[in-house]
N, C-alpha and C positions, 0 to 999 in steps of 0.2 A: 648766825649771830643775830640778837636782834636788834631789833630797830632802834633808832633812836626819836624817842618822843620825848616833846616837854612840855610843861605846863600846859594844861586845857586850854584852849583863849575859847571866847564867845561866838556866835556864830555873824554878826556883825564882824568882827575881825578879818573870821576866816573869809567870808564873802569877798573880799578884796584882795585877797590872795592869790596866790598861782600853785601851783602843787597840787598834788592829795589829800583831801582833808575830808576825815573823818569823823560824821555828827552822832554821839552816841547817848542813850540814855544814863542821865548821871543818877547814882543813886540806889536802883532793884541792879538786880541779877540778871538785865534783860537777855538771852540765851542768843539770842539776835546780832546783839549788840558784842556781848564778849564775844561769840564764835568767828563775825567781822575783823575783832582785835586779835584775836588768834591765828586766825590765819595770815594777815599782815606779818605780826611777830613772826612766826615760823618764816616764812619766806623773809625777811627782812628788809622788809621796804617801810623805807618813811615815811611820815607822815604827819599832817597838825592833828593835834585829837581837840573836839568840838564839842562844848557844852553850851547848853543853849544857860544865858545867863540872864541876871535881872537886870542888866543895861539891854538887851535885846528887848527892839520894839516890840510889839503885837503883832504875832502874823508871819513875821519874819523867815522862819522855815519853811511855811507853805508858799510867801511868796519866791523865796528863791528857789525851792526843789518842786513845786509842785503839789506838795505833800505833805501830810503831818503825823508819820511816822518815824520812827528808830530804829537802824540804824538809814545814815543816808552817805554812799561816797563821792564826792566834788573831786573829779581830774580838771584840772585847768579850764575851759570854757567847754567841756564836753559836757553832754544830759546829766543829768542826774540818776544816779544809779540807789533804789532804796529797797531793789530785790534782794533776799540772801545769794540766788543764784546769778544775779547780776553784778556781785559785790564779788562773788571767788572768781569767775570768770575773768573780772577786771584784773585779780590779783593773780591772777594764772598768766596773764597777758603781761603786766610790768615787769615778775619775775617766774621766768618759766622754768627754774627750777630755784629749790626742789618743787617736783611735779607735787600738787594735791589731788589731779585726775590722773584715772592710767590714758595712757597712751590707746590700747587696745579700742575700739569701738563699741565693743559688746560691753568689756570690762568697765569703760567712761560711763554709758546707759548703765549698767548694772548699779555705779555707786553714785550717781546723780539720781536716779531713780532712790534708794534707798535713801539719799542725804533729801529727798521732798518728803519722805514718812516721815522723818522729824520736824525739818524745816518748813511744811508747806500745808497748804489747806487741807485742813481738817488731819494733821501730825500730830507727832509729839506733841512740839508746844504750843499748836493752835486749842488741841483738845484738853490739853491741861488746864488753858485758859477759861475752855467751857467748862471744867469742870467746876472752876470757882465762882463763876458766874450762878454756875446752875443753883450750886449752894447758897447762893446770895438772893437771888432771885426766890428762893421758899420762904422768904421771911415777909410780915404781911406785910413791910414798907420796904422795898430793897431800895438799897443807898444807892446815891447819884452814881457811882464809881462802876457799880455793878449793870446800870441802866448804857452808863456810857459803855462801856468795854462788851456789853452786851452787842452792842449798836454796831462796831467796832469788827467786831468778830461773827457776826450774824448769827445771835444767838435765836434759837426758838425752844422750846420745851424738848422737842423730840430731839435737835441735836445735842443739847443739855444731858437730854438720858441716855444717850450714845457713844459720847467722849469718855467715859470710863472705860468701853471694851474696847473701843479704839486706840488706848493708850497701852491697853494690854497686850493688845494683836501685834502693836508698832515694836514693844521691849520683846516679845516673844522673838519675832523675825529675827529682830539684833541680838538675842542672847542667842538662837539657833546660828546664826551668822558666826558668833565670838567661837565657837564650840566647836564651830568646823574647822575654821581657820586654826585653830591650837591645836587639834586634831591631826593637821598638816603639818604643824609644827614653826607655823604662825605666830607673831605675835600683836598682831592689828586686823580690823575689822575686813580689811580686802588683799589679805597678802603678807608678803613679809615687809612692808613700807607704810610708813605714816600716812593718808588718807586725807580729804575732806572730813569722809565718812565721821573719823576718827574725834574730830575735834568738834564739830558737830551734835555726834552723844556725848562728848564730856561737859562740854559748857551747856547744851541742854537736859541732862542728867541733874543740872541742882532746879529742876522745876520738878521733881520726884523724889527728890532726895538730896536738899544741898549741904556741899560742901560743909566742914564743923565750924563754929565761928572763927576759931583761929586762920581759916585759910578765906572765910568767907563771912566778910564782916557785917552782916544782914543784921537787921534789928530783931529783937527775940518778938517780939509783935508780928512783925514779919513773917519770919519765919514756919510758922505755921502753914502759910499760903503757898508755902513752896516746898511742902511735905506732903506727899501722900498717904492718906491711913486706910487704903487699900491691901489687904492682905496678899494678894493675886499678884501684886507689883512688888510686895518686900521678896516674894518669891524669885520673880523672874528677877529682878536686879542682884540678889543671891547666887544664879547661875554664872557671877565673873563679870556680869557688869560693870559692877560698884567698881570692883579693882581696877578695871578697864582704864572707866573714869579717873580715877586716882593714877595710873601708869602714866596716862597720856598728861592730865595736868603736871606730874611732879617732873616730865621730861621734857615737854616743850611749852607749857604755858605759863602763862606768871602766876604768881605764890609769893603772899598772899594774894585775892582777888582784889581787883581796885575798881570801886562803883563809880 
């Protein structure tokens, strides 16, 4: 079942709160941020959803987490959790089932290892990121956005010209993964059960290919930045990815997307 969320409130709000509360990027697609709301949903825990607003002072996020990223999860007076992998773990811990890790040892290493090629330095969506940096950064004035997110992501020339094959090696592994698994007679990333893994490449799948606007209401400006015009990647997402994506969104995630 899922969760029951309502209205966004601010993060002033939610700082005075007690519960779960969820600070997420309003607005892009952040893969970060849905994949956090996804996995909530699926396991069905509640929660406040948190938008930093224009009543929120200056500063505000960093001083209460730490930090000045998205997503971030606030339990009651416990740290601040603003890891992807600190953020399922939590949510493995409130509701321990349904599992999103197997139980197995090898099997947990297996898809916690794979769900950091997407989710983790120098992943999926880290090297995507470079890749639009990189593009930005060839222009003889790159815009503030490009300098900052550069900064961000520890952009340098050489990892710039390396996040393309990176992003290629990352969907190859997952499309060899999907292939095995249906082979078996599978119909998910690690087995015959819903995953991390799972929701993981779908909500980080529209930074290669998102969503159409009907389901994903990006601005067509946008939009661009969140397509790849890599031939090498229309391929491997060709191999049952795409669908993948699409299975897992139309069965457990929400539809339309909401930024």
């Amino acid at each position: 079942m899922s969760p029951s969320v309502g209205d966004p409130i601010s993060i002033e709000q939610a700082r005075v709160r007690s519960g779960l509360r969820l600070i997420v990027l309003q607005g892009l697609p952040s893969p970060w941020s849905q994949a956090a709301k996804g996995i909530l949903r699926v396991k069905g825990i509640e929660y406040a959803l948190v938008h930093r607003s224009e009543s929120d002072p200056p500063g505000i996020l960093e001083e209460w987490t730490g930090q000045a990223s998205f997503p971030v999860a606030m339990l009651d007076d416990e740290l601040p959790r603003s890891g992807w992998a600190e953020i399922l773990l939590l949510a493995e811990r409130l509701a321990p089932k349904p599992a999103l890790l197997p139980a197995d040892p090898a099997a947990r290493a297996l898809c916690l290892g794979l769900c950091f090629e997407i989710c983790g330095e120098m992943g999926l969506g880290w090297c995507r990121r470079l890749e639009s940096i990189h593009d930005g950064m060839q222009h003889d004035s790159p815009s503030s956005i490009a300098k900052y997110l550069g900064d961000k992501y520890g952009y340098t020339p050489e990892s710039g010209a390396a996040a393309r094959g990176r992003v290629r090696e990352v969907l190859d592994v997952l499309a060899d993964r999907l292939e095995a698994e249906r082979a078996r007679g599978n119909r998910f990333l690690l087995g015959p059960s819903l995953t991390a893994l799972d929701i993981y490449w779908a909500t980080f799948c529209n930074l290669v290919s998102p969503l159409p606007p009907e389901l994903l209401p990006l601005s067509e400006r946008m939009r661009p930045m969140f397509t790849s015009e890599d031939p090498e990647v229309a391929k491997l997402l060709g191999r049952g990815l795409l669908d993948h994506r699409d299975f897992v969104y139309q069965e457990f995630l929400e539809l339309p997307v909401v930024l």
